[in-house]
C-alpha positions as a Markdown table, in Angstrom:
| # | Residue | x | y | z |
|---|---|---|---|---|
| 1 | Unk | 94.2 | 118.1 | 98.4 |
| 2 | Unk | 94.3 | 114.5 | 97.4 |
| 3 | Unk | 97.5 | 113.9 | 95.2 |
| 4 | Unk | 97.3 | 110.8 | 92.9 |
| 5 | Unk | 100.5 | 109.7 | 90.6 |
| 6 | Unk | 100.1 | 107.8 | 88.0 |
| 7 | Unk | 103.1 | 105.9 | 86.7 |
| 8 | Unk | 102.4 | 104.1 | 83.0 |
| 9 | Unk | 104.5 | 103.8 | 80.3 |
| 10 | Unk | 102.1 | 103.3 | 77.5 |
| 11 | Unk | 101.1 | 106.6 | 77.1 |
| 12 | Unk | 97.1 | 105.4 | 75.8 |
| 13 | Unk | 96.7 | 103.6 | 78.6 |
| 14 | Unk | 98.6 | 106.8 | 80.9 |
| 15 | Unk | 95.9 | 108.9 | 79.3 |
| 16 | Unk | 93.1 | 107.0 | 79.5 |
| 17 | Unk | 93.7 | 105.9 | 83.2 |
| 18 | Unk | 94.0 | 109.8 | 84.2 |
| 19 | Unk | 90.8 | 110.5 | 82.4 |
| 20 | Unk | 89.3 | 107.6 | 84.9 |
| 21 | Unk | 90.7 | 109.5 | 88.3 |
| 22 | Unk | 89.2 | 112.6 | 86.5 |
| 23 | Unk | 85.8 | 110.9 | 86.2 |
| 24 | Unk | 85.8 | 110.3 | 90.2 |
| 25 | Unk | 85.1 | 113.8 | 90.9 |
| 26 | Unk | 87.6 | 114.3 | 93.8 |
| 27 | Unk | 87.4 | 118.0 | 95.2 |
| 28 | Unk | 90.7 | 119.3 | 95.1 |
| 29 | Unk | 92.6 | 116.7 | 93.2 |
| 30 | Unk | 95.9 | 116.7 | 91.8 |
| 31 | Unk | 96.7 | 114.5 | 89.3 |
| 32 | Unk | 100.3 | 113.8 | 87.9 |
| 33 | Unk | 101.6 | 111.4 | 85.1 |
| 34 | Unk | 104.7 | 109.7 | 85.0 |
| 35 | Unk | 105.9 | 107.5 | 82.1 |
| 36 | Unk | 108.4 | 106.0 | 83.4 |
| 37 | Unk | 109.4 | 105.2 | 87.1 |
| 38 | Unk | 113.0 | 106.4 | 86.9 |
| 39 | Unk | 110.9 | 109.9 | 86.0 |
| 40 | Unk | 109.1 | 109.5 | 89.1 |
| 41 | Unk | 111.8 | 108.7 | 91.2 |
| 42 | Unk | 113.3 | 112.0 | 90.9 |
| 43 | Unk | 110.2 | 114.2 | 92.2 |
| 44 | Unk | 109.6 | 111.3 | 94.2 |
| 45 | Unk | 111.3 | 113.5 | 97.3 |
| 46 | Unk | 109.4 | 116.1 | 96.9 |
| 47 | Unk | 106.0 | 114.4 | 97.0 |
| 48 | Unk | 103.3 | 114.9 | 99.2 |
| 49 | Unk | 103.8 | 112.2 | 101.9 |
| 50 | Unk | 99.7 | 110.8 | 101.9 |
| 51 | Unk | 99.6 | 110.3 | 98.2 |
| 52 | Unk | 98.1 | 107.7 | 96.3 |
| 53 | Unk | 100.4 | 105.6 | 93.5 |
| 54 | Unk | 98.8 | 104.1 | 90.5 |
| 55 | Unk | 102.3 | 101.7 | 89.4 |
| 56 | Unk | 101.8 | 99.7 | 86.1 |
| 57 | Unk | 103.4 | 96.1 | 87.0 |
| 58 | Unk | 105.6 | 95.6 | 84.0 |
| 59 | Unk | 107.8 | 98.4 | 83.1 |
| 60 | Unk | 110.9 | 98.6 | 81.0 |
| 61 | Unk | 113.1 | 100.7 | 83.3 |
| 62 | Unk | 112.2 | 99.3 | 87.0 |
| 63 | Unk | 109.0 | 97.4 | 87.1 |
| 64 | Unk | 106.0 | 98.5 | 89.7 |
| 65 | Unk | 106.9 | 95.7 | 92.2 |
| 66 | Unk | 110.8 | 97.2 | 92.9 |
| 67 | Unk | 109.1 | 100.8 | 92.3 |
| 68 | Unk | 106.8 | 100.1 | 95.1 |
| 69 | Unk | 109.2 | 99.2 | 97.6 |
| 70 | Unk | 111.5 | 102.6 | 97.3 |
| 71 | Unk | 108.1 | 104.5 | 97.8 |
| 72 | Unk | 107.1 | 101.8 | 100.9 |
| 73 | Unk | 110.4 | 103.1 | 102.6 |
| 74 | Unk | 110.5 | 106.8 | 101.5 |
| 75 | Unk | 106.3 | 107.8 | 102.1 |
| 76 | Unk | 105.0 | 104.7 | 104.7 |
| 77 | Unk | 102.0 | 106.7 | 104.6 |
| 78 | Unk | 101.1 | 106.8 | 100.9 |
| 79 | Unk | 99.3 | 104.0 | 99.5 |
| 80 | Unk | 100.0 | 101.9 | 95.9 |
| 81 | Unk | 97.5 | 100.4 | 94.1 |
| 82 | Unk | 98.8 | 97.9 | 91.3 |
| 83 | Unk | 97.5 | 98.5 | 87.7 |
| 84 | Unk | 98.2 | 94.7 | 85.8 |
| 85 | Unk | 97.2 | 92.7 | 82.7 |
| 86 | Unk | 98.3 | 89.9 | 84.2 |
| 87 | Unk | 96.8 | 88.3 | 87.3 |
| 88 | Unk | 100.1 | 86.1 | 87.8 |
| 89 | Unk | 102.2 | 89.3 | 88.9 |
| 90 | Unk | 99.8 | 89.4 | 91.9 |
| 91 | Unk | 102.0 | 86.9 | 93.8 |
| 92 | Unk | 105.4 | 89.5 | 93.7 |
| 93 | Unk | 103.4 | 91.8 | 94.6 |
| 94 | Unk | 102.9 | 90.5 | 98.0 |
| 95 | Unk | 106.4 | 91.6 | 99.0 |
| 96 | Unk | 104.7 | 95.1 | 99.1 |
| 97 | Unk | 102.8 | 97.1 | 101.3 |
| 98 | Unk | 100.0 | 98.3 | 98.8 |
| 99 | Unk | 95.9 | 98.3 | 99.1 |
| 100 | Unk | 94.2 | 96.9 | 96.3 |
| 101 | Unk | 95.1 | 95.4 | 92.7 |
| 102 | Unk | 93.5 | 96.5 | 89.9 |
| 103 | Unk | 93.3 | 94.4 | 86.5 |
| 104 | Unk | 92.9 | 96.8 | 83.6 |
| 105 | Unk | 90.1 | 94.8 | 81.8 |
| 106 | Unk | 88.5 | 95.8 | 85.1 |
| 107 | Unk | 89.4 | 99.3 | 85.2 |
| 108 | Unk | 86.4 | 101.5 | 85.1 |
| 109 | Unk | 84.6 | 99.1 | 87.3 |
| 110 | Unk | 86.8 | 98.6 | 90.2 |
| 111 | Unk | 89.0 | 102.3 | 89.9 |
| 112 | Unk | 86.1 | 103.8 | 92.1 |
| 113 | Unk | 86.7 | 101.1 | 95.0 |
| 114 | Unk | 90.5 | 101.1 | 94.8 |
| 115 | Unk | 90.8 | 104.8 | 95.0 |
| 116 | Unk | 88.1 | 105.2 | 97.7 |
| 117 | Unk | 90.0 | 102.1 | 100.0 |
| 118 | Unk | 93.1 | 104.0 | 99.5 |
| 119 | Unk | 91.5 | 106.9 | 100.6 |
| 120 | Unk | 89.9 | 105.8 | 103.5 |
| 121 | Unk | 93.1 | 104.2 | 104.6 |
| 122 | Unk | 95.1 | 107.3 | 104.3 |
| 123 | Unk | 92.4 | 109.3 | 106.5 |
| 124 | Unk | 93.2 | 106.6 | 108.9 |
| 125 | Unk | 96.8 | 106.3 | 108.3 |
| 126 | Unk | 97.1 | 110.3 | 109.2 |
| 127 | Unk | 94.9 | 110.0 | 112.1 |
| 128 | Unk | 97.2 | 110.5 | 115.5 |
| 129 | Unk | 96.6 | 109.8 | 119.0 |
| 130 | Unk | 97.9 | 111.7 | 122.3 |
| 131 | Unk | 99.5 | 109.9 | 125.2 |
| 132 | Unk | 100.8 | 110.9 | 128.5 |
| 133 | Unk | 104.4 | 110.4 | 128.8 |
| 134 | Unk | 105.9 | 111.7 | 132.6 |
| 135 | Unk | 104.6 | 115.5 | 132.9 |
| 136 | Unk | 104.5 | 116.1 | 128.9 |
| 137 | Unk | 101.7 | 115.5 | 126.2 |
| 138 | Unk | 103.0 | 113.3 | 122.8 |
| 139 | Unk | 101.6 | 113.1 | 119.4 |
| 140 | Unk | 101.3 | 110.1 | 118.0 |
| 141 | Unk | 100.9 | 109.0 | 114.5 |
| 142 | Unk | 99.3 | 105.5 | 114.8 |
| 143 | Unk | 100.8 | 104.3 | 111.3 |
| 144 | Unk | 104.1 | 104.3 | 113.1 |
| 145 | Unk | 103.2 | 102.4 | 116.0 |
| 146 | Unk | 104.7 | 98.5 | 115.7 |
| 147 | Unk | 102.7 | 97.1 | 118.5 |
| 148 | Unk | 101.9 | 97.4 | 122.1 |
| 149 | Unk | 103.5 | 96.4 | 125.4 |
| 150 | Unk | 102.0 | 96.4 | 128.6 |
| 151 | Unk | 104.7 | 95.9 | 131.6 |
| 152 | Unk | 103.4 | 96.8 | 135.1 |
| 153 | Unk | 102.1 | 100.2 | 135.5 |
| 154 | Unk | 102.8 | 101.9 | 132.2 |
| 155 | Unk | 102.0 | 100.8 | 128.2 |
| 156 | Unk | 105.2 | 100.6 | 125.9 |
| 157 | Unk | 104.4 | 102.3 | 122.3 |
| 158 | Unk | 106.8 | 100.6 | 119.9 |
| 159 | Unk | 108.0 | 102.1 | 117.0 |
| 160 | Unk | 110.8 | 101.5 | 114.3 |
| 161 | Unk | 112.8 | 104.1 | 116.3 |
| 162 | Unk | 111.7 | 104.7 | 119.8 |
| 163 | Unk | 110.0 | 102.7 | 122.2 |
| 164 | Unk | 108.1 | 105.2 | 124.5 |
| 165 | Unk | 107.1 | 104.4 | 128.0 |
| 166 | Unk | 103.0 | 106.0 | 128.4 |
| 167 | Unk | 100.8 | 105.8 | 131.8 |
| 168 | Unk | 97.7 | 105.1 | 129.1 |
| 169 | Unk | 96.4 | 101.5 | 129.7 |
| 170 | Unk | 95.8 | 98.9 | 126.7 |
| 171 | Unk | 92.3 | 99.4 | 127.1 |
| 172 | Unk | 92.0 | 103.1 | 126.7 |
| 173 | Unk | 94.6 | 102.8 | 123.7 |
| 174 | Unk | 92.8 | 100.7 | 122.1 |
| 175 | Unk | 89.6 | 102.7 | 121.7 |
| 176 | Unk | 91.4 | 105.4 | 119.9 |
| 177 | Unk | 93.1 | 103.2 | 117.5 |
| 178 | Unk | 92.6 | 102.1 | 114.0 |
| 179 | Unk | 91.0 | 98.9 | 113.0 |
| 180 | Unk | 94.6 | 97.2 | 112.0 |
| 181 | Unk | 95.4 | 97.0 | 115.7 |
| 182 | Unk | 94.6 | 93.7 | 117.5 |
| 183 | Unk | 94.9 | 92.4 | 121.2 |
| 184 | Unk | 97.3 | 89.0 | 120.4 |
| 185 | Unk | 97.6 | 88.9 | 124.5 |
| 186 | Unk | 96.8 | 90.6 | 127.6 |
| 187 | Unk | 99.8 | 92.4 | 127.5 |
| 188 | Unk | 100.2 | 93.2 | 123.7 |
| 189 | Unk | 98.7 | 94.8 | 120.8 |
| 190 | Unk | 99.8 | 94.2 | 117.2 |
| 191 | Unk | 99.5 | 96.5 | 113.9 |
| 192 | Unk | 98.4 | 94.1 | 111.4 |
| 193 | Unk | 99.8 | 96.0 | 108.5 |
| 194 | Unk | 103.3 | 95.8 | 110.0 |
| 195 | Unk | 103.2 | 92.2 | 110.6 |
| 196 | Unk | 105.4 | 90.2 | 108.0 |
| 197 | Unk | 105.4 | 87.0 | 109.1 |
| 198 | Unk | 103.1 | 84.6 | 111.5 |
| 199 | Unk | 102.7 | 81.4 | 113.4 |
| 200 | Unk | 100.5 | 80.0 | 116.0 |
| 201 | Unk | 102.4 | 81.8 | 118.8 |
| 202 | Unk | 104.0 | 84.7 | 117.1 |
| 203 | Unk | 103.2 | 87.6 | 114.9 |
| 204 | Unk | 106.2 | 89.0 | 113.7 |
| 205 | Unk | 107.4 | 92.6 | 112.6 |
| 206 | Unk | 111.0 | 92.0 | 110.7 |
| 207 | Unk | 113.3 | 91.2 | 113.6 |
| 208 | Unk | 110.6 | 92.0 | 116.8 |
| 209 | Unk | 108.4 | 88.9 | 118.0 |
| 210 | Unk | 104.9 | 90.0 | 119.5 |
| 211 | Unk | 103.1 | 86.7 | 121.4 |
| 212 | Unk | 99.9 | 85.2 | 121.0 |
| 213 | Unk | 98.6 | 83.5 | 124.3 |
| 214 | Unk | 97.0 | 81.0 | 124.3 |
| 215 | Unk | 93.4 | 82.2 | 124.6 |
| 216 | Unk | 93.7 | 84.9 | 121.8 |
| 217 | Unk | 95.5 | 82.3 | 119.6 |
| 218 | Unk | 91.9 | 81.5 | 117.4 |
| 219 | Unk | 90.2 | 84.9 | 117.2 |
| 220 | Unk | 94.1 | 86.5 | 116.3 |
| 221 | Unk | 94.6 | 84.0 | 113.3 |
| 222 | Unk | 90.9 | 85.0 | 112.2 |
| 223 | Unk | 91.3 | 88.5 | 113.1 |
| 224 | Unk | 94.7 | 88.6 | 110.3 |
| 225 | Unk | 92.9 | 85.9 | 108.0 |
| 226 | Unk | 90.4 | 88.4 | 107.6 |
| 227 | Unk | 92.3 | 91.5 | 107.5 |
| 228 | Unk | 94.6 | 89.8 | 105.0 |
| 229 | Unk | 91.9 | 88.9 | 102.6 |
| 230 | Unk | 90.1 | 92.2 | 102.9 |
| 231 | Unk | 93.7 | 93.9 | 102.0 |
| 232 | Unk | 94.9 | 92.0 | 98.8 |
């Protein structure tokens, strides 16, 4: 089942954007409409953890931007697209892990494509791999994995909260992997949709620095230049 929340507080515009999501003709969907997001927020804990947000920008209570940060920490896997009148909020916005941005005088013609992106990236968010770690078999889910380490004999998988030690090489890895994942260097791998900040020989992830050699250094900038543009 595909669960999509809708979070407007003009209750026209609530109604008429869930008559839109009805109109896409997605087999087993549950919709949900929230008009406010300190509503939300309470049955936010209880929500399926691949769901799609619909957040109005500009709310009274707490506006779309702040909203979408509690639900980037509590469901990492869920994805938020921004419903706007005003193309100006995009910039805030940027602060966010979200998928697409939707202008309402654009609604019925670019819904379709927001929901099916978000979709598509939640199949691949949910997708795992499995990786050999001494005698025992791992799960993986790739949306956790940081980045890449190769050291010697044996890959590093790098998480937020481990950092596991696996005999698969780079190579292998990579063929399993999602598109987001790059090869910055010989020795690493980066998740683009982790990466928060870059320079010509760093990607970063909040406080962990991945390297970019030298000879990866222009396909890596054009690798994230496109997957930055094809994100927004």
């Amino acid at each position: 089942m595909q669960n999509i929340i809708i979070c407007e507080d003009i209750s026209a515009q609530a109604k008429h954007l869930q008559q839109e999501v009805e109109k896409l003709n997605i087999p087993e969907l549950s919709c949900k409409v929230y008009s406010s997001a300190t509503d939300l927020l309470k049955d936010l804990p209880e929500m399926n953890a691949y769901s799609i947000f619909l957040l109005d920008v500009m709310m009274p209570d707490i506006d779309g931007i702040s909203l979408a940060k509690i639900i980037n920490e509590s469901h990492p896997h869920s994805c938020i697209i921004y419903i706007t009148a005003y193309i100006h909020t995009v910039t805030d916005a940027q602060d966010t892990k979200h998928c697409y941005f939707l202008l309402k005088s654009e609604l019925e013609k670019r819904l379709p494509i927001a929901v099916e992106k978000a979709m598509n990236l939640i199949k691949e968010t949910a997708k795992t791999i499995l990786v050999t770690q001494g005698s025992s078999k791992l799960v993986v889910n790739t949306d956790d994995i940081l980045y890449l380490e190769r050291v010697k004999r044996y890959t590093y998988i790098v998480t937020k909260d481990e950092k596991l030690r696996v005999k698969e090489d780079i190579k292998d890895l990579m063929s399993v992997l999602g598109p987001y994942f790059h090869r910055c260097h010989n020795s690493f791998v980066v998740n683009f949709s982790k990466v928060t900040a870059i320079n010509k020989q760093t990607f970063f992830i909040d406080s962990w620095a991945i390297p970019i050699s030298r000879s990866h250094s222009k396909t890596s900038e054009a690798a994230f230049h496109d997957y930055m543009i094809h994100t927004i």
